[in-house]
C-alpha positions as CSV (number, residue, x, y, z in Angstrom):
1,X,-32.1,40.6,-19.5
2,X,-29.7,37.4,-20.4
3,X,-29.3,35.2,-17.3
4,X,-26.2,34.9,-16.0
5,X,-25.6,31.1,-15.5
6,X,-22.3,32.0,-13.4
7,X,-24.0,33.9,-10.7
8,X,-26.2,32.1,-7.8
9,X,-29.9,32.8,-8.0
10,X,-30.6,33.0,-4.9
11,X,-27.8,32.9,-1.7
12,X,-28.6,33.0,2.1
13,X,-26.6,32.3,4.7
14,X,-27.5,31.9,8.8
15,X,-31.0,33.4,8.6
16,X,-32.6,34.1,12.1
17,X,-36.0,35.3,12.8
18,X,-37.6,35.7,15.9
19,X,-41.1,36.5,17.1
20,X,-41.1,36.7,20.9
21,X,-39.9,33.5,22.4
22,X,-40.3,31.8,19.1
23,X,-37.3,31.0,17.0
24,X,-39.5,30.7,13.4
25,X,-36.5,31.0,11.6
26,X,-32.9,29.2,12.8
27,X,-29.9,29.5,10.9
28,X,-31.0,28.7,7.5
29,X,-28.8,28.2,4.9
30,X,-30.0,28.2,1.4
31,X,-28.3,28.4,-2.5
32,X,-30.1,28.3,-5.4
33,X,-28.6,28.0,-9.1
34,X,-30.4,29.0,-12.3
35,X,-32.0,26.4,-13.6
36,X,-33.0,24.5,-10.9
37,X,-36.4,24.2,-8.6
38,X,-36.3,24.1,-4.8
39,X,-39.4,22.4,-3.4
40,X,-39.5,24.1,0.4
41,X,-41.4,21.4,2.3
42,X,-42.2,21.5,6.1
43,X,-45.5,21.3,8.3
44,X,-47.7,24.0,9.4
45,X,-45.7,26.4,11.8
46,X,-42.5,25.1,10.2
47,X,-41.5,28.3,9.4
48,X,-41.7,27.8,5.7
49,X,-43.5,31.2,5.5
50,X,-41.5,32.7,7.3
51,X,-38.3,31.8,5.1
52,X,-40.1,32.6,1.6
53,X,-40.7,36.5,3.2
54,X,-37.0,36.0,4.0
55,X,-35.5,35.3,0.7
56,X,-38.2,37.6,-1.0
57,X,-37.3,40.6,1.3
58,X,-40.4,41.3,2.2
59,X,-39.1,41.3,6.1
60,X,-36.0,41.9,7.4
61,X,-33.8,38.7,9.2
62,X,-32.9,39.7,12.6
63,X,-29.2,38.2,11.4
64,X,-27.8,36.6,8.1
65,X,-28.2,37.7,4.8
66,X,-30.0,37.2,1.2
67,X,-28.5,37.6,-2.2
68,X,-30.4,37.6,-5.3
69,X,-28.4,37.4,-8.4
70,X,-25.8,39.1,-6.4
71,X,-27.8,42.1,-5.0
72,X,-29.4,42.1,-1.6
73,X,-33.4,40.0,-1.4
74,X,-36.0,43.0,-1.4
75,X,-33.5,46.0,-3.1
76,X,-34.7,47.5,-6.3
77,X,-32.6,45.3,-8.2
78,X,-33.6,42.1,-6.6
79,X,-36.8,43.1,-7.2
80,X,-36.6,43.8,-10.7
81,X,-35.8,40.1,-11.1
82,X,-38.2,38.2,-9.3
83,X,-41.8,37.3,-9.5
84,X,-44.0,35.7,-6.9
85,X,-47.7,34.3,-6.5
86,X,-48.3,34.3,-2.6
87,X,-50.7,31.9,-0.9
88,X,-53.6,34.1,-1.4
89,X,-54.3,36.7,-3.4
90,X,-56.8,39.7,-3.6
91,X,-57.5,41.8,-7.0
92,X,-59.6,44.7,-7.5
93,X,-63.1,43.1,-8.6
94,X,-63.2,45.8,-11.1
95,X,-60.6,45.6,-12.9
96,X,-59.6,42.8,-15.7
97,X,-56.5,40.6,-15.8
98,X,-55.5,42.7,-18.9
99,X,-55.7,45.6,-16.8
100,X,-54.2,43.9,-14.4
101,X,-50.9,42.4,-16.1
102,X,-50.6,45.9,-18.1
103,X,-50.2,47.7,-15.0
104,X,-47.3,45.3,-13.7
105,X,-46.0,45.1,-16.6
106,X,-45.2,48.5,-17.1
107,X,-43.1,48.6,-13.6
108,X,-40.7,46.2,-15.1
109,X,-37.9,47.4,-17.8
110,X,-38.7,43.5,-19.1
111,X,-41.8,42.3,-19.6
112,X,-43.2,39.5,-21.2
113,X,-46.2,40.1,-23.8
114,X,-49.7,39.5,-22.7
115,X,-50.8,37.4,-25.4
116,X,-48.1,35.3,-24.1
117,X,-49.3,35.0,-20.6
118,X,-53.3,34.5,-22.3
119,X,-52.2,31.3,-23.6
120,X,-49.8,29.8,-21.2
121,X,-52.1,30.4,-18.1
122,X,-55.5,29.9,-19.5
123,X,-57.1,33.4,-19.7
124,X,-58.1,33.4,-23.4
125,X,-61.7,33.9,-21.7
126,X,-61.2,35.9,-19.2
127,X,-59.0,38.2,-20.0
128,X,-61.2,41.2,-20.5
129,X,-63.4,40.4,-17.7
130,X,-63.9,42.2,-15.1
131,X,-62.8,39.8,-11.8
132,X,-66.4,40.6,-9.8
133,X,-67.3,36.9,-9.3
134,X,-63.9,35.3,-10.7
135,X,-63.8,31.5,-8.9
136,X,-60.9,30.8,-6.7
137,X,-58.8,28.8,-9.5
138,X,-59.5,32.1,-12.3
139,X,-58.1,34.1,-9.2
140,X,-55.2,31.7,-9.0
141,X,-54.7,31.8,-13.0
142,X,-54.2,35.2,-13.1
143,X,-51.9,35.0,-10.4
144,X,-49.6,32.8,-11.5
145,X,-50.2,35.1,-14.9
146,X,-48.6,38.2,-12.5
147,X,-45.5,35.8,-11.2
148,X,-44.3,35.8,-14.9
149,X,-46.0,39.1,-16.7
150,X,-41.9,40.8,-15.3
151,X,-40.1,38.0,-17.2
152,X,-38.4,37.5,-13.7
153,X,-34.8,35.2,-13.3
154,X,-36.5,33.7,-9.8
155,X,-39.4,33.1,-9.3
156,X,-41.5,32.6,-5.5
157,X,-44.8,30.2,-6.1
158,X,-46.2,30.0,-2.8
159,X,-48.9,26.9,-3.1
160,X,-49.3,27.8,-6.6
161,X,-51.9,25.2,-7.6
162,X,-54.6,25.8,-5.0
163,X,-57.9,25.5,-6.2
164,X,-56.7,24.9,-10.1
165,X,-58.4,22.2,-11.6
166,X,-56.4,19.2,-13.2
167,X,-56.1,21.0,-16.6
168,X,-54.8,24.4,-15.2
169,X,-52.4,21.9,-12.8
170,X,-50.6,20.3,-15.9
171,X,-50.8,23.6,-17.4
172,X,-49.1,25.3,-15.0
173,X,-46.4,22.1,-14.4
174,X,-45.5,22.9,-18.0
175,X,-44.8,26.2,-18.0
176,X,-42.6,25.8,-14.7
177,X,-40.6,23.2,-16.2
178,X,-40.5,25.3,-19.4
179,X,-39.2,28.0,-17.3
180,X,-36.9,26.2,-15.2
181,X,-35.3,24.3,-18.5
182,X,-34.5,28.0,-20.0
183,X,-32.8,28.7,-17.2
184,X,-35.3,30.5,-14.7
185,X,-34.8,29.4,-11.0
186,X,-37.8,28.7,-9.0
187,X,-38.6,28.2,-5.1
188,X,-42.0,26.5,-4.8
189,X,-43.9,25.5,-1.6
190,X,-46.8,22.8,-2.1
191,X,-48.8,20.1,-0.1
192,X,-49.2,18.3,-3.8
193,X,-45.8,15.8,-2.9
194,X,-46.5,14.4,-6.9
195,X,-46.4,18.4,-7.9
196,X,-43.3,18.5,-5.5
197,X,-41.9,15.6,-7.9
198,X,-42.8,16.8,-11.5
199,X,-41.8,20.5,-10.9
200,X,-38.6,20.1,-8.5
201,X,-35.5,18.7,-8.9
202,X,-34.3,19.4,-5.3
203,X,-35.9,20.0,-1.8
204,X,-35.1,21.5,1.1
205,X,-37.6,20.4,4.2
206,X,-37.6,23.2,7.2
207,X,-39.3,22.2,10.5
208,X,-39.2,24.3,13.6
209,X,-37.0,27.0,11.7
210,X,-34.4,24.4,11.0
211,X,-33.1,23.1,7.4
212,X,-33.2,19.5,8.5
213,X,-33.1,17.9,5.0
214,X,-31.5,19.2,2.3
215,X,-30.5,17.0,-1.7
216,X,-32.0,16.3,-4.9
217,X,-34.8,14.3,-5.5
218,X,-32.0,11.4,-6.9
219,X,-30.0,11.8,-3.5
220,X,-33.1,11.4,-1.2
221,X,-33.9,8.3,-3.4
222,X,-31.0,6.9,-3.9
223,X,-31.2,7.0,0.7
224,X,-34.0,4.5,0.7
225,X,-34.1,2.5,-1.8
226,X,-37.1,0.7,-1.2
227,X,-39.8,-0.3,-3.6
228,X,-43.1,-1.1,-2.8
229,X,-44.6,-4.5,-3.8
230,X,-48.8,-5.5,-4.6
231,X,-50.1,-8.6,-5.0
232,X,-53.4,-10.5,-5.1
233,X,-54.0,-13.3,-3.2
234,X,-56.6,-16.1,-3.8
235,X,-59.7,-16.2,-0.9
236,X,-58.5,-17.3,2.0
237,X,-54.9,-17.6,1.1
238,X,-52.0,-15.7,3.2
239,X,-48.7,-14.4,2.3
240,X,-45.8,-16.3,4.3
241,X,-45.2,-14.9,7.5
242,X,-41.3,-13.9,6.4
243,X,-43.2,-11.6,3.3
244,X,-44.6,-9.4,6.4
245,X,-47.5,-8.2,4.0
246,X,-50.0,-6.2,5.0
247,X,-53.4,-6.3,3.7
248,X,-55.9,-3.6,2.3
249,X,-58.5,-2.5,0.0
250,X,-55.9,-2.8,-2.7
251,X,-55.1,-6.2,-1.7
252,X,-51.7,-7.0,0.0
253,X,-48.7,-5.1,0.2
254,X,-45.1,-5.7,1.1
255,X,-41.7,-3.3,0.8
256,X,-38.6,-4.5,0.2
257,X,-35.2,-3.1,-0.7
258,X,-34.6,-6.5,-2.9
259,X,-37.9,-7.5,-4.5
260,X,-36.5,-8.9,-7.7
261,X,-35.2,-11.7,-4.9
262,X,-38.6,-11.6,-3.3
263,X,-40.4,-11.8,-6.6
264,X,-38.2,-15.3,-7.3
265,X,-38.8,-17.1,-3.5
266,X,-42.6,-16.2,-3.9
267,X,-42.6,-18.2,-7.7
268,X,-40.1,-20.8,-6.0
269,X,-42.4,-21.3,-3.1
270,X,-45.7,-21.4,-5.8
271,X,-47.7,-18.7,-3.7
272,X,-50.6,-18.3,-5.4
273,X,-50.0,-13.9,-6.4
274,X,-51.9,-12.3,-9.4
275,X,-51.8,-8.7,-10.5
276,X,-48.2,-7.8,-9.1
277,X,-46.9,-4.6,-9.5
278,X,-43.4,-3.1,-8.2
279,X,-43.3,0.8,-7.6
280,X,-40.7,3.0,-6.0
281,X,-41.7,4.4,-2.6
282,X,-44.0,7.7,-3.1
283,X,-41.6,10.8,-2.5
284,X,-43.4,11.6,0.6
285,X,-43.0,8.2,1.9
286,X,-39.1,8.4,1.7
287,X,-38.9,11.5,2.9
288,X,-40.9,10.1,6.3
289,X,-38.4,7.1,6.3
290,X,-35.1,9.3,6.5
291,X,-36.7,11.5,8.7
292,X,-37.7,8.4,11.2
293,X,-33.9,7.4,11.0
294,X,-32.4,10.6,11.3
295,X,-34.7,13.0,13.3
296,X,-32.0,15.9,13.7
């Protein structure tokens, strides 16, 4: 099925969900275009769950609504065009990913071909196996495997790198980009924040049920701009007091939101620095900082 690039991926508008007393989910708010990949951040009990079972209509909102290419989140349609690997998964041990994939596969008028899947998800050796004794990151291989095997339009990854080792991580970074770049729209959920930053190209942080941030990864940036200076220092040698450096295992570090001016007073002043390096601020770092200036 062509993707439509004029419709919205994914639309929700004022999602509530309660359990009891507790709000889990407040008024969300949500749009998604193809092509693009939402990071959901938030802590644990955030309601971040609670959202993705939202927008995948696995639950019902007590208000609001959720559109998926137009049709509403959890109707056949919107079904047919999404795919999802949840936190955890559990397989029949005695069954093969072949087996496996096959039978999803064949619940999907679109499907991509297995061989496919094999190669992009690492299961050249596995594929016949039965799963009795798989590892945890096989388990996860597979699963991402199943989030594609419908050649969805949107895609759910719930934590999708858990227990992958670095090779299946960078594997998997380069099929979601691959996917997102030919137009597939993707909501991901991760505690990885450099995952967050190769994958995502926007984020949306939730915290007590509330969207409380909400912009590209180039907006949030371009909110702090704050890079992050280390320097080596000499034995016994101290940074000047106006530097407020800190020091550490890595030596000393400074931030400053003008360090080509810092770099020139250190030279001017002949502090005795080796080994200086200038990096932007880590995302998770900036998104702490806006959030410590802007709690709502």
């Amino acid at each position: 099925m062509p993707l439509d690039s004029h419709a919205l991926a994914l639309e929700a508008r004022q999602l509530f969900k309660s359990f009891g007393p507790v709000k889990a989910v407040a008024g969300v708010d949500l749009t998604l275009e193809p092509g693009a990949a939402l990071g959901l951040l938030g802590p644990n009990g955030a309601g971040k769950s609670t959202t993705l079972s939202l927008l995948m209509g696995l639950r019902p909102a007590d208000s609001g609504t959720v559109q998926v290419f137009g049709h509403p989140a959890g109707s056949p349609a919107a079904r047919q065009m999404i795919g999802a690997t949840p936190q955890s998964a559990g397989f029949p041990e005695q069954l093969t990913p072949r087996e496996l994939l096959s039978y999803a596969a064949a619940h999907h008028r679109s499907a991509r071909q297995i061989g496919a899947l094999t190669e992009a998800f690492g299961l050249g050796a596995l594929i016949d196996r039965r799963m009795t004794g798989f590892s945890g990151g096989e388990v996860r291989r597979v699963a991402l495997a199943l989030a594609f095997v419908g050649a969805p339009r949107l895609v759910f990854l719930d934590e999708p790198t858990t227990g992958l080792d670095s090779a299946a991580q960078d594997g998997f970074h380069a099929v979601a980009r691959g996917f997102v770049a030919q137009g597939g729209a993707m909501v991901l959920t991760s505690h990885h924040w450099t995952e967050i930053e190769t994958v995502c190209d926007r984020i949306m942080m939730i915290d007590k049920g509330e969207r409380v941030l909400d912009g590209t990864l180039e907006t949030i940036r371009a909110r702090t701009r704050i890079n992050r200076v280390q320097f080596d220092l000499p034995d016994g040698a101290a940074p000047p007091d106006w530097l407020a450096a800190t020091a550490s295992d890595q030596g000393w570090t400074a931030e400053s939101d003008q360090s080509d001016r810092l770099l020139r007073r250190l030279i001017a002043e002949q502090v005795p620095f080796s080994n200086l390096t200038v990096r932007p601020m880590a995302l998770k770092d900036i998104i702490a900082r806006i959030r410590a200036k802007d709690p709502s």
